[in-house]
py3Dmol code that shows the C-alpha trace and the ligand (Angstrom):
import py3Dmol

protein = """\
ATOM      1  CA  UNK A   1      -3.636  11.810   8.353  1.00  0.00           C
ATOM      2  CA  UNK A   2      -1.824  10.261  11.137  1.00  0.00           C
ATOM      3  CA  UNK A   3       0.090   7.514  10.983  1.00  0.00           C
ATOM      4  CA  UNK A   4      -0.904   4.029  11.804  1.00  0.00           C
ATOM      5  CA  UNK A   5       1.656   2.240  13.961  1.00  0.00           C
ATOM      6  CA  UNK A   6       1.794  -1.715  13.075  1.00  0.00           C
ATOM      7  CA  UNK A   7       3.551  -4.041  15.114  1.00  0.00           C
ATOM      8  CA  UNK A   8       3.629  -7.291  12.903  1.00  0.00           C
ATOM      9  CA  UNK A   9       5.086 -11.042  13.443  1.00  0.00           C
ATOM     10  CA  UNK A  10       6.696 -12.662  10.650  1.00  0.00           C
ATOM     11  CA  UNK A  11       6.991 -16.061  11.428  1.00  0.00           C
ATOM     12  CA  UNK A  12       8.954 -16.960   8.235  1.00  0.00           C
ATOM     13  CA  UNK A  13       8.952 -21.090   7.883  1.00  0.00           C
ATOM     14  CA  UNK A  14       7.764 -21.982  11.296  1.00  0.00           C
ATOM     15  CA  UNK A  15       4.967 -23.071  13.356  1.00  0.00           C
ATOM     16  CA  UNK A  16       2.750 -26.140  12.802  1.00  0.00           C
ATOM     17  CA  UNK A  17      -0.811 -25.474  12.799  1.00  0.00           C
ATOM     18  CA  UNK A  18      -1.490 -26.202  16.641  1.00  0.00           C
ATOM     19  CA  UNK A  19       1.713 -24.765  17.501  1.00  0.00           C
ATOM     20  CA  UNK A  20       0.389 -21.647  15.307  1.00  0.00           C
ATOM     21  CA  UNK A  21      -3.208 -21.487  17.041  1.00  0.00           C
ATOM     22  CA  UNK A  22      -1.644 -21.466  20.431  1.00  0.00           C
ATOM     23  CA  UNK A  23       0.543 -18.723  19.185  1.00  0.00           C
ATOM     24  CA  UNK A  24      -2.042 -16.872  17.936  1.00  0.00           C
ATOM     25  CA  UNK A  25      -5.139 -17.322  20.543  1.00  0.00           C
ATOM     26  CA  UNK A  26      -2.236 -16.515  23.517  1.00  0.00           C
ATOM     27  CA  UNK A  27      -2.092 -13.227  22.035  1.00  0.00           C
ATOM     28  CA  UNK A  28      -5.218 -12.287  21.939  1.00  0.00           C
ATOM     29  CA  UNK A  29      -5.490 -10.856  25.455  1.00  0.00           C
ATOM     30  CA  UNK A  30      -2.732  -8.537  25.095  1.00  0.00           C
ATOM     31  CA  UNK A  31      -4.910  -6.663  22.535  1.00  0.00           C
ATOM     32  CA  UNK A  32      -7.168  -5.645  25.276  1.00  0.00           C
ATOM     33  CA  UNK A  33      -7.153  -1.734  25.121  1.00  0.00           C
ATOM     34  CA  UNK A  34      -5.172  -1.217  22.593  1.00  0.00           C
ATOM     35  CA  UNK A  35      -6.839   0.524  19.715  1.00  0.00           C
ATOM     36  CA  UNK A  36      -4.492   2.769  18.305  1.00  0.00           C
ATOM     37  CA  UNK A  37      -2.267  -0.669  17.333  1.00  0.00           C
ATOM     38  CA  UNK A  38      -2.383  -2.711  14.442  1.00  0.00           C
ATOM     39  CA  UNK A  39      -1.173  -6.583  15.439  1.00  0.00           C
ATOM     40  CA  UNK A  40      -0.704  -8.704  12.414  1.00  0.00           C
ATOM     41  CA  UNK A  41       0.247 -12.310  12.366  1.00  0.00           C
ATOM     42  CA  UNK A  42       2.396 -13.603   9.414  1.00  0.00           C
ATOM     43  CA  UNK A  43       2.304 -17.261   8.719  1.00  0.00           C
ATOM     44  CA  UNK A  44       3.148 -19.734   6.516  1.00  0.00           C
ATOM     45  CA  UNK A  45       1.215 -19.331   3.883  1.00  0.00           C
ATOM     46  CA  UNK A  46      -0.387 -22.833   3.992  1.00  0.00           C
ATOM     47  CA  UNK A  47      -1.323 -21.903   7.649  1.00  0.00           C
ATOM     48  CA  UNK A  48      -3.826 -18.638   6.074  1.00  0.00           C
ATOM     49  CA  UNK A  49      -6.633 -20.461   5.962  1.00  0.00           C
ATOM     50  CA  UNK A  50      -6.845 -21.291   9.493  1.00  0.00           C
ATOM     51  CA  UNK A  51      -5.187 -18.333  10.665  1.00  0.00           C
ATOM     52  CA  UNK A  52      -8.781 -16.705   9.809  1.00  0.00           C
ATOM     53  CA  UNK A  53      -9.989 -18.424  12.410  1.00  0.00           C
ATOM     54  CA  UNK A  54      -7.492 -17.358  14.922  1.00  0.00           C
ATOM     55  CA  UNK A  55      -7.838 -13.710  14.360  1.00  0.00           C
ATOM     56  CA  UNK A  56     -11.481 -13.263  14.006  1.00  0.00           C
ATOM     57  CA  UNK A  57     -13.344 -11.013  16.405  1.00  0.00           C
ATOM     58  CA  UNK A  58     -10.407  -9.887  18.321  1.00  0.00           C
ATOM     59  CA  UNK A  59      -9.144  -7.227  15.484  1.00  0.00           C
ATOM     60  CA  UNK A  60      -5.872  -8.874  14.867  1.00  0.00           C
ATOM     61  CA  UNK A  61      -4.778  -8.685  11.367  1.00  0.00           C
ATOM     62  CA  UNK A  62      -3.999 -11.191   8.747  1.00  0.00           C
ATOM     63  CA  UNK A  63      -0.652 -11.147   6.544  1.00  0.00           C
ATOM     64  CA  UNK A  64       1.092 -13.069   4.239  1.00  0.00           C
ATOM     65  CA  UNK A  65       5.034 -13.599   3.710  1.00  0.00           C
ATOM     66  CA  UNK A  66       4.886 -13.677   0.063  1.00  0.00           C
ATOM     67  CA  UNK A  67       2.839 -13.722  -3.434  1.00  0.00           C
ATOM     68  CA  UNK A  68       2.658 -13.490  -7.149  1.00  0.00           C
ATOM     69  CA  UNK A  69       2.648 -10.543  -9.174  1.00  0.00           C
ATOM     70  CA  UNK A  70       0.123 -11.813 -11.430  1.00  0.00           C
ATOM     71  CA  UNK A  71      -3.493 -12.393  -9.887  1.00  0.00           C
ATOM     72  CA  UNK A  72      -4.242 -15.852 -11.733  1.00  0.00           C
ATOM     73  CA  UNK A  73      -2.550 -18.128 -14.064  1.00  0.00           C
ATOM     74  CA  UNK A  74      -0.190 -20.532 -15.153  1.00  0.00           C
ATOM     75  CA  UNK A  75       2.430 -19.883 -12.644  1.00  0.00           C
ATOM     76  CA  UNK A  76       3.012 -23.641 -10.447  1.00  0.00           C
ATOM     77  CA  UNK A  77       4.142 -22.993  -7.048  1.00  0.00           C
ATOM     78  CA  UNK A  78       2.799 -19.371  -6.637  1.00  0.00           C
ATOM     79  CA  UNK A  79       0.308 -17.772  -4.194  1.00  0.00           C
ATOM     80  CA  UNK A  80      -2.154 -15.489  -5.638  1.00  0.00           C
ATOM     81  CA  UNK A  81      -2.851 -11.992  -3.970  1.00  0.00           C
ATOM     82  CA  UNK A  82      -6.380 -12.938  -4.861  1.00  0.00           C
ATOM     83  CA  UNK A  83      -6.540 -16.200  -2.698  1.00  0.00           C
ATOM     84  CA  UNK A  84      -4.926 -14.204  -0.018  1.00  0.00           C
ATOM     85  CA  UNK A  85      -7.752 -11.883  -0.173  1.00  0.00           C
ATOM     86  CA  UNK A  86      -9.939 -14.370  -0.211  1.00  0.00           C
ATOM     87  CA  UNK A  87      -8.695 -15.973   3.179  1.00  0.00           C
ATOM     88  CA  UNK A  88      -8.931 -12.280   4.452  1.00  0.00           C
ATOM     89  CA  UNK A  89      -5.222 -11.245   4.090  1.00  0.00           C
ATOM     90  CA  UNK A  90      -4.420  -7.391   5.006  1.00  0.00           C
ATOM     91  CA  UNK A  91      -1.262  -7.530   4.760  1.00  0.00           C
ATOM     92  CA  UNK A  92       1.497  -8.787   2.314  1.00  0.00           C
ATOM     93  CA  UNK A  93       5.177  -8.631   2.682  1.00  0.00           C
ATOM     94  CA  UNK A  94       7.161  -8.117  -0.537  1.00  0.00           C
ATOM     95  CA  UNK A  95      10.861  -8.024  -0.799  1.00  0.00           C
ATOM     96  CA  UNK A  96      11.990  -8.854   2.136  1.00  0.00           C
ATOM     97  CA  UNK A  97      15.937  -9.391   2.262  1.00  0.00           C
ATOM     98  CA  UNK A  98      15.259 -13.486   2.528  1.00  0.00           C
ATOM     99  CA  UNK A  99      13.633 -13.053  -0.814  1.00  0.00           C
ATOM    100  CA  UNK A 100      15.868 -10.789  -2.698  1.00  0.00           C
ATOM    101  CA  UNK A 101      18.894 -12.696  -1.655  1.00  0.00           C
ATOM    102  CA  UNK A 102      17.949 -16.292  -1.707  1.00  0.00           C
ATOM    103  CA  UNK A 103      15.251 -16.191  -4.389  1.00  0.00           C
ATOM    104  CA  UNK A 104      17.166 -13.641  -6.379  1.00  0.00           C
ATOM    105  CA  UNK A 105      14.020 -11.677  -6.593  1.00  0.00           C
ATOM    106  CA  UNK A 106      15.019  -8.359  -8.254  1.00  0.00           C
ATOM    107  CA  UNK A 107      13.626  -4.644  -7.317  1.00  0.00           C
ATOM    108  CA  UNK A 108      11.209  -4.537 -10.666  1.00  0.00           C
ATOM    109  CA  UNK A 109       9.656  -7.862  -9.676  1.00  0.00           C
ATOM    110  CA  UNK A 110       9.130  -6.553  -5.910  1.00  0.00           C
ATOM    111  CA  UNK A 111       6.920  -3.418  -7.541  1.00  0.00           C
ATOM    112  CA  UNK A 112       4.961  -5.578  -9.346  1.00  0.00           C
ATOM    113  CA  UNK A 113       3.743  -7.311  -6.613  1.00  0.00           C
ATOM    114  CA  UNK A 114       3.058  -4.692  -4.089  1.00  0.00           C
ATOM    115  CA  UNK A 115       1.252  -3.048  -7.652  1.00  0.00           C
ATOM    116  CA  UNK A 116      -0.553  -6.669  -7.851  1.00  0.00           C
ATOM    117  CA  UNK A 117      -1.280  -6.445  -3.865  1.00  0.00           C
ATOM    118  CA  UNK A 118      -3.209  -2.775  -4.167  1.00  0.00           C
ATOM    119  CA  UNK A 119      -5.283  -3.581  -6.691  1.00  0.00           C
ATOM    120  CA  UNK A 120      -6.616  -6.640  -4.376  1.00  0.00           C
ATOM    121  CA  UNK A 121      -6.917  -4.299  -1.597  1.00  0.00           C
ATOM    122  CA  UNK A 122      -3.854  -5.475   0.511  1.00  0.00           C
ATOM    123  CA  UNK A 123      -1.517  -3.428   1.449  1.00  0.00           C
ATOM    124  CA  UNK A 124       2.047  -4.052   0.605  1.00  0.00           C
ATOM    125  CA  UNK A 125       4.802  -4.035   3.208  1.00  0.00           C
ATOM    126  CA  UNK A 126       8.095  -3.009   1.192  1.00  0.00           C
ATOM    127  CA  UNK A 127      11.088  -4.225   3.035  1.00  0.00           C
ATOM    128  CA  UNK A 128      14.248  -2.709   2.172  1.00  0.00           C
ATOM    129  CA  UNK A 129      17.600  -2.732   3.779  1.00  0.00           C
ATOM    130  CA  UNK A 130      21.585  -2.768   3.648  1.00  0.00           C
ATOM    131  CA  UNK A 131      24.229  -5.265   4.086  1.00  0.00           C
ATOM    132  CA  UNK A 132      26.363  -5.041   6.742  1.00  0.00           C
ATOM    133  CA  UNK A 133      29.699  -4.670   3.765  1.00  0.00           C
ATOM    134  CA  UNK A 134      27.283  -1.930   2.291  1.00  0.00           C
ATOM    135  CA  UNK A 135      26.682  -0.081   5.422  1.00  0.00           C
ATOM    136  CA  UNK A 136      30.981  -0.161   5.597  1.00  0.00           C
ATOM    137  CA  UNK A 137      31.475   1.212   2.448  1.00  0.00           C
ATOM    138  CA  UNK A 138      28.684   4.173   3.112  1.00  0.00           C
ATOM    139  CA  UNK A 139      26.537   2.562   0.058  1.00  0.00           C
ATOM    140  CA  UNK A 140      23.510   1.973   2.056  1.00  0.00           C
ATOM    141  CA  UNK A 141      21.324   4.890   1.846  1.00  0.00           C
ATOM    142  CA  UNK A 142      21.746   4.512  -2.024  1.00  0.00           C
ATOM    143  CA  UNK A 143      20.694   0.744  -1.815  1.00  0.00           C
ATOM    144  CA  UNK A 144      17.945   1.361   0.513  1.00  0.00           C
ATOM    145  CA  UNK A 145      16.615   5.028  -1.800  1.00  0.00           C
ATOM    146  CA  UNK A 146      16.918   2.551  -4.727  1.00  0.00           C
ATOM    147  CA  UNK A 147      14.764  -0.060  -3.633  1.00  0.00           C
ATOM    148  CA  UNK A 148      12.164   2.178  -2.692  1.00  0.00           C
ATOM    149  CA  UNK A 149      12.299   4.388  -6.083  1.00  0.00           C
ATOM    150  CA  UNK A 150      11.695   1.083  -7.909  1.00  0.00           C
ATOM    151  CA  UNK A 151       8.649   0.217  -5.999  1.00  0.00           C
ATOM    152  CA  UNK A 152       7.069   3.790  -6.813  1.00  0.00           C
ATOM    153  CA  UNK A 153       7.947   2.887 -10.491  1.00  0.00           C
ATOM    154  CA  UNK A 154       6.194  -0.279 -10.629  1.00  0.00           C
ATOM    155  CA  UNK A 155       2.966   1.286  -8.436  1.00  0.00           C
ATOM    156  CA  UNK A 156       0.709   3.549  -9.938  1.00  0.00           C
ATOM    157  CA  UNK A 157      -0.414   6.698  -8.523  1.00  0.00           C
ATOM    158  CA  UNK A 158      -3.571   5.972  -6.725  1.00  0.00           C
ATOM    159  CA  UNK A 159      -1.252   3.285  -4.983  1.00  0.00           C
ATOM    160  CA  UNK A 160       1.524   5.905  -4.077  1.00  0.00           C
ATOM    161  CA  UNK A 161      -0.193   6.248  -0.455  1.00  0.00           C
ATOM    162  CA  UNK A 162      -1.551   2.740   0.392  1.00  0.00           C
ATOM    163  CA  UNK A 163       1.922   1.401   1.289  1.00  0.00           C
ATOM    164  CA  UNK A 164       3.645   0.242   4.167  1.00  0.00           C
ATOM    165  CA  UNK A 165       7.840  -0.251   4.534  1.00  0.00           C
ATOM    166  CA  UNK A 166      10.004  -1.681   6.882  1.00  0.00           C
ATOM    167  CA  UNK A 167      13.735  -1.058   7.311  1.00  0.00           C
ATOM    168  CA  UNK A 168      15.303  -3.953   8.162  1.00  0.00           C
ATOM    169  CA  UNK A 169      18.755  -3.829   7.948  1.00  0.00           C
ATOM    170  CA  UNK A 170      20.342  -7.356   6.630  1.00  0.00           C
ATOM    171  CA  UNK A 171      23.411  -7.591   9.580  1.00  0.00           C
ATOM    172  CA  UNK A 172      20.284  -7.276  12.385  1.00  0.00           C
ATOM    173  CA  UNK A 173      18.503  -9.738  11.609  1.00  0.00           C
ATOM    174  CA  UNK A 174      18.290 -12.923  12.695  1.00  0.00           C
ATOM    175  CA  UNK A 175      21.818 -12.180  14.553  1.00  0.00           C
ATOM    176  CA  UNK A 176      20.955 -10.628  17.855  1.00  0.00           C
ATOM    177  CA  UNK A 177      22.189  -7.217  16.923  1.00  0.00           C
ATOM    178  CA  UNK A 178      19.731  -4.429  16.676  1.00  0.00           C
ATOM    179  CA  UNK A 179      20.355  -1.027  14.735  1.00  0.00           C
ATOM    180  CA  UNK A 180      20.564   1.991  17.656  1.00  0.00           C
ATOM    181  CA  UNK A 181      17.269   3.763  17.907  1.00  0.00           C
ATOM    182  CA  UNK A 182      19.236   6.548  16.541  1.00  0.00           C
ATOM    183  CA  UNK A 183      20.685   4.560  13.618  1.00  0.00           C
ATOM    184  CA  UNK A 184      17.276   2.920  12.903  1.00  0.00           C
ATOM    185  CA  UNK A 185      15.603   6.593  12.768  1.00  0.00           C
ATOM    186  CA  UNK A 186      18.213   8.304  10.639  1.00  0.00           C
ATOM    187  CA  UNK A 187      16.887   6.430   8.213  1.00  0.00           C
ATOM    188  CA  UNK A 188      13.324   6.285   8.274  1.00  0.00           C
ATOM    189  CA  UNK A 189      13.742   9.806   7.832  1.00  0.00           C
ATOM    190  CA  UNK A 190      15.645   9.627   5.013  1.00  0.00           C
ATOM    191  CA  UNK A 191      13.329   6.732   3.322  1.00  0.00           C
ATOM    192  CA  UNK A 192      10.409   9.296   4.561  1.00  0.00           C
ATOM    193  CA  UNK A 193      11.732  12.530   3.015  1.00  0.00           C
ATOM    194  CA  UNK A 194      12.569  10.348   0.035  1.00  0.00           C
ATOM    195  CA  UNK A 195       8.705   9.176  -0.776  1.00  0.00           C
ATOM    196  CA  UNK A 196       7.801  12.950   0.245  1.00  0.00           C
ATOM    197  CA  UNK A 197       9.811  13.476  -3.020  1.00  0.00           C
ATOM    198  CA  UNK A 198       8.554  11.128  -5.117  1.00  0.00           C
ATOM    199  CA  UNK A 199       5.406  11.291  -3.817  1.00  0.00           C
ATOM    200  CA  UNK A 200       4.879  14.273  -2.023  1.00  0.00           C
ATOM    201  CA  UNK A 201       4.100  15.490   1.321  1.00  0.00           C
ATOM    202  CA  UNK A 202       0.841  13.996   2.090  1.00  0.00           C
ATOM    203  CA  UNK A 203       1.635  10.724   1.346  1.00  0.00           C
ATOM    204  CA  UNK A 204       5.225  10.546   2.787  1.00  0.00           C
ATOM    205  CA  UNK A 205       3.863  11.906   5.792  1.00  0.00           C
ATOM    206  CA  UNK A 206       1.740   9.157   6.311  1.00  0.00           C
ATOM    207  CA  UNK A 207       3.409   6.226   5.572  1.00  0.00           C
ATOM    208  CA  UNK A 208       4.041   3.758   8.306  1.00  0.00           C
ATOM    209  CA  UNK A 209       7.796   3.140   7.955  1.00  0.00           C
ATOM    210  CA  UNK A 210       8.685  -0.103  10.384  1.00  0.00           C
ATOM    211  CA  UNK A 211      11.677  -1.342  11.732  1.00  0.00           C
ATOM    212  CA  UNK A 212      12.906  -4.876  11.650  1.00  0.00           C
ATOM    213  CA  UNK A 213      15.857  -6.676  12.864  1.00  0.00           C
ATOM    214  CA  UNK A 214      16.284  -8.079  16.482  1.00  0.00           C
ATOM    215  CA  UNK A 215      13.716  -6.166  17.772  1.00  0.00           C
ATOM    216  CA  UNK A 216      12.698  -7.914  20.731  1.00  0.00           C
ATOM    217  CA  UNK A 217      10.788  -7.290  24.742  1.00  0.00           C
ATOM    218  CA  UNK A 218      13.608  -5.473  25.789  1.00  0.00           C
ATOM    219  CA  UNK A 219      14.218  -2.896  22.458  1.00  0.00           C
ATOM    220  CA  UNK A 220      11.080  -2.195  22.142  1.00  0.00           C
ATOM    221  CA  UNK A 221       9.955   0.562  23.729  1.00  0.00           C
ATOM    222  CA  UNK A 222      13.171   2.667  22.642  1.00  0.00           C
ATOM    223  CA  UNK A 223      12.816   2.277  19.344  1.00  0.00           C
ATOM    224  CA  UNK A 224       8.355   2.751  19.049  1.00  0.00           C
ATOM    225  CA  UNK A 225       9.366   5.954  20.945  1.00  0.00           C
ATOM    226  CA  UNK A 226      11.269   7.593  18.400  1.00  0.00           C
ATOM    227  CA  UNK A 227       9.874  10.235  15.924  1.00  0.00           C
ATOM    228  CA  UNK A 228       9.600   8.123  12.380  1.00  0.00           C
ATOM    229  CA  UNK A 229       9.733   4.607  14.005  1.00  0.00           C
ATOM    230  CA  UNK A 230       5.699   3.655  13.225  1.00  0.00           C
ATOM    231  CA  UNK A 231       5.916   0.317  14.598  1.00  0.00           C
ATOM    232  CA  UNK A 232       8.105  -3.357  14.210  1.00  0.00           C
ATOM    233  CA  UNK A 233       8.618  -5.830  11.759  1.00  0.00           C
ATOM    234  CA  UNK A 234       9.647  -8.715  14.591  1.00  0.00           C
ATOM    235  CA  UNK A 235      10.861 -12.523  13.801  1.00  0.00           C
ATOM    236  CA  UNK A 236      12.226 -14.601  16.155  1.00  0.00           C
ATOM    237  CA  UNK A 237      10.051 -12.660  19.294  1.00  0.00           C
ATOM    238  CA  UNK A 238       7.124 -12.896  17.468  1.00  0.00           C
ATOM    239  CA  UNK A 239       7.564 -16.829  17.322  1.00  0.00           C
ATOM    240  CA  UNK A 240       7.011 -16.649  21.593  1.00  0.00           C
ATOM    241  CA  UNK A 241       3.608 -15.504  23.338  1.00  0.00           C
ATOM    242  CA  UNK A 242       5.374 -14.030  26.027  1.00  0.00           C
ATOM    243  CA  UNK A 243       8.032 -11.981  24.035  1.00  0.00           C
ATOM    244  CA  UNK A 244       5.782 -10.711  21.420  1.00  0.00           C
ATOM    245  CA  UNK A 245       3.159  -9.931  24.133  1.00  0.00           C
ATOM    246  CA  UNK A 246       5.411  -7.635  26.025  1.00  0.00           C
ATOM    247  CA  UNK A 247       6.465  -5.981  22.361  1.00  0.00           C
ATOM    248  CA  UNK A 248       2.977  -5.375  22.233  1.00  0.00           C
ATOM    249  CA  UNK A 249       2.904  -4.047  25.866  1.00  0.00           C
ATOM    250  CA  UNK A 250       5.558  -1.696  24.677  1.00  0.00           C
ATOM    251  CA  UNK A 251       2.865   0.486  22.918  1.00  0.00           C
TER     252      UNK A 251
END
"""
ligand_1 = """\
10
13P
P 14.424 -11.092 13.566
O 13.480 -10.307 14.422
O 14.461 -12.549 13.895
O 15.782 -10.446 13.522
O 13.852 -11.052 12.061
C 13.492 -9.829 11.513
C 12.784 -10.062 10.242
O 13.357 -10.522 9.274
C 11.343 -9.755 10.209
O 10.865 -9.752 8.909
"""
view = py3Dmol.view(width=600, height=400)
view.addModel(protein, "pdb")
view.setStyle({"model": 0}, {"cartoon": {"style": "trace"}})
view.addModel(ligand_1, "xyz")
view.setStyle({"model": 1}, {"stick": {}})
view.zoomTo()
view.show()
């Protein structure tokens, strides 16, 4: 099966909701002849339920930042996968560094959801990445092999191939500094032989492995070019019609 490439905008906790329409409906005419791309929008969560607005009929997709890894509940403050379904969420992201280091959410917790996510029919996007101090002390290909294996603990089989993951490496993002193109695909080829061993060929094969961290208009290109890179997780650009647009143009 070939590989989907995704280039996604994670607007972490920006945008008001006219600021996030004109985000949104400016972007729509880049998608113009571009079918073999996936564009999804990541809002706020509170922003969803207009957000289906902005995307409809112009196949851009719908993602969310966050959720719970319990479908319903007693659980104040947290966003169920089923809502997000509801409001016609794709997408989820789950572990992404923000949330692992501020929230303290732990590796077993970030399975559960993207378990939680597949059985609502979204598909998980499984950040994982290295400190800068980890990347020194050549401990980040262990950090980033470990976050993955506990994922395909948490997820059962059926799930194994209905994932998506994004390397994002902590000291790029957010700080200007990008991972080389040849850094960056080092190890989305380790991260891909890796599921290939836990979950063997077909799925590993397939899996959209993203890159996040800095990527912006003038990175682009470089690093969609190279052989495991299946597309960007982008911040700051994405928050900018113009700079996402020419990410997208980068296709
Ligand atoms: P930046 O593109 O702002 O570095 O953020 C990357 C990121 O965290 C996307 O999830």
């Amino acid at each position: 099966m070939a590989r989907k490439t995704i280039i996604a905008g994670n607007w972490k906790m920006n945008l008001l909701p006219l600021q996030g329409e004109e985000l949104a409906l400016g972007l729509k005419e880049g998608l113009v002849n571009k079918p073999n791309l996936e564009v999804v929008i990541i809002p706020q969560t509170a922003l969803i339920p207009l957000a289906q607005d902005w995307v409809m009929d112009c196949g851009m997709q719908l993602g969310a930042q966050n959720c719970s890894n319990n479908l319903s509940g007693a659980y104040t403050g947290e966003n169920s996968p089923e809502l997000l379904r509801a409001f016609g969420c794709t997408y989820c992201l789950v572990g992404h560094s923000e949330r692992r280091e501020i929230f303290n959410e732990s590796n077993e917790f970030i399975g559960q959801k993207a378990q939680t996510l597949i059985s609502m029919n979204i598909t998980p996007i499984v950040c994982v990445g290295e400190s800068l101090e980890e990347r020194e002390s050549n401990k980040h290909i262990d950090k980033i092999l470990g976050q993955i294996q506990a994922v395909f603990d948490q997820v059962d089989q059926e799930g194994w191939s209905k994932m998506v993951f994004a390397y994002e490496p902590i000291w790029a993002i957010g700080t200007g500094k990008t991972a080389s193109k040849e850094q960056a695909n080092e190890i989305h080829q380790i991260i891909r032989q890796h599921i290939i061993k836990i979950a063997g060929e077909s799925a590993g094969k397939s899996a959209s492995i993203l890159y996040g961290g800095s990527a912006k208009p003038g990175n682009a290109k470089e690093l969609l070019n190279q052989s495991d890179i299946d597309g960007l997780l982008v911040g700051g650009a994405s928050l900018k019609v113009e700079d996402f647009s020419k990410i997208i143009e980068a296709f």
